[in-house]
N, C-alpha and C positions, 0 to 999 in steps of 0.2 A: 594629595593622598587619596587613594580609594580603598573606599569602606564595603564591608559587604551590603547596605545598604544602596548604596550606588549599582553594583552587581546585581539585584537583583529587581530593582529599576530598569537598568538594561535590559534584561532578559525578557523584563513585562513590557518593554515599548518594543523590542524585538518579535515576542510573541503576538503582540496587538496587529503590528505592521502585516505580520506573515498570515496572522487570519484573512487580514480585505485583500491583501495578493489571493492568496488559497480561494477566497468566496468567488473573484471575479475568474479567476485561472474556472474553477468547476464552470460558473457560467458559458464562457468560451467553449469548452470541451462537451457540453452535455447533448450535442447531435452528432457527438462522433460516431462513423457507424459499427466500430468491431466495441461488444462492450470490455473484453479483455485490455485491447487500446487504448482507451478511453480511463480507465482504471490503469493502469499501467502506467500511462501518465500523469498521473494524478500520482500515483504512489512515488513513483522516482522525484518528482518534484519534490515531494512531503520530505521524503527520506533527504536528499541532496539539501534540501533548507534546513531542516532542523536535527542533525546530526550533530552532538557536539563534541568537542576535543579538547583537549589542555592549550591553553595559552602558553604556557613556558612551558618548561620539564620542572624547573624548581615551586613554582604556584602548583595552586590546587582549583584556581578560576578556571572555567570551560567557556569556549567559545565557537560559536559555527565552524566547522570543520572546513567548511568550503572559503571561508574567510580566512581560515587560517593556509588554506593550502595554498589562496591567492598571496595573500602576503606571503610565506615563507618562499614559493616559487618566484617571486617578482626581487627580494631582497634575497635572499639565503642562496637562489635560484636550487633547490631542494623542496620541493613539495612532499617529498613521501612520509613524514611524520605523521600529517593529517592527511594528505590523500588517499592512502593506502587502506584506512582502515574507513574514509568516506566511501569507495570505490568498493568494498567487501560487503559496505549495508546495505550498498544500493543491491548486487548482487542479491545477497542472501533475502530481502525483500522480495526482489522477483521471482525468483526461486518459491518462494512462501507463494507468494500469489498467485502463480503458477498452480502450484500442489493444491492448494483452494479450488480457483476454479476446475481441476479436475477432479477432485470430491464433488463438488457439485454437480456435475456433469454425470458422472458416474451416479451419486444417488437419484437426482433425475431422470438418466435412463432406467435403470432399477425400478422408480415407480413407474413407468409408463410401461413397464415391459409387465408390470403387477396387473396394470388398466387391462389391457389388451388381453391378458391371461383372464379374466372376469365378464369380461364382453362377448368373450368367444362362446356359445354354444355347446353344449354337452353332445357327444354323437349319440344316437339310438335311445333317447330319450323324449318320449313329444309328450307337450303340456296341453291338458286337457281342460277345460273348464271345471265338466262334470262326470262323474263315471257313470259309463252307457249302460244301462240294466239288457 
């Protein structure tokens, strides 16, 4: 019999497991040299492990989306229960990250375009120490 007890046992040796994945995965990746790259994957990873989905249609238990998409395509051979809406996070994540780093970018330029407007010189105006009697 499973209890919800058991269920969320699972989920905390599942969670536990995908931390030291995730900590070695960043180590591996952190000379990658585009930093959008580097982020990039890292996030598609995140998303693609820790996605969850329903187990059956009649339970109310979730389970890795990517687990479930492997079992129902290997048995069912039908993956689009759970692949379909893995293959949308993953998207829509990137999409987000995407739009981030271009905020960033953008207010980045913005401030440097602010530097360079303060840096610049006044025309027709010269700075005197003392005024000449």
């Amino acid at each position: 019999m499973f209890f919800e007890n058991d269920y969320l046992v699972a989920w905390l040796w599942y969670f536990g497991g995908f931390a030291i994945f995730f900590a070695v995965l960043w180590y591996i990746t952190r000379n990658l040299p585009w930093l959008l790259l580097r982020y990039g994957l890292r996030l598609l990873i995140a998303v693609f492990f820790l996605t969850p989905w329903y187990s059956s249609a009649e339970r109310e238990f979730l389970s890795p989306a990517w687990l479930m998409s492997l079992f129902e395509g290997v048995f069912d051979s039908n993956f689009e229960r759970a692949g379909v809406p893995l293959v949308i996070s993953m998207v829509l994540s990137l999409l987000l990250l995407v739009a981030v780093f271009g905020l960033f970018r953008y207010l980045r330029g913005r401030a440097s375009q602010k530097k360079r407007v303060r840096k610049t010189p006044t025309i027709g105006v010269e700075k005197t120490g003392s005024p000449s009697i």
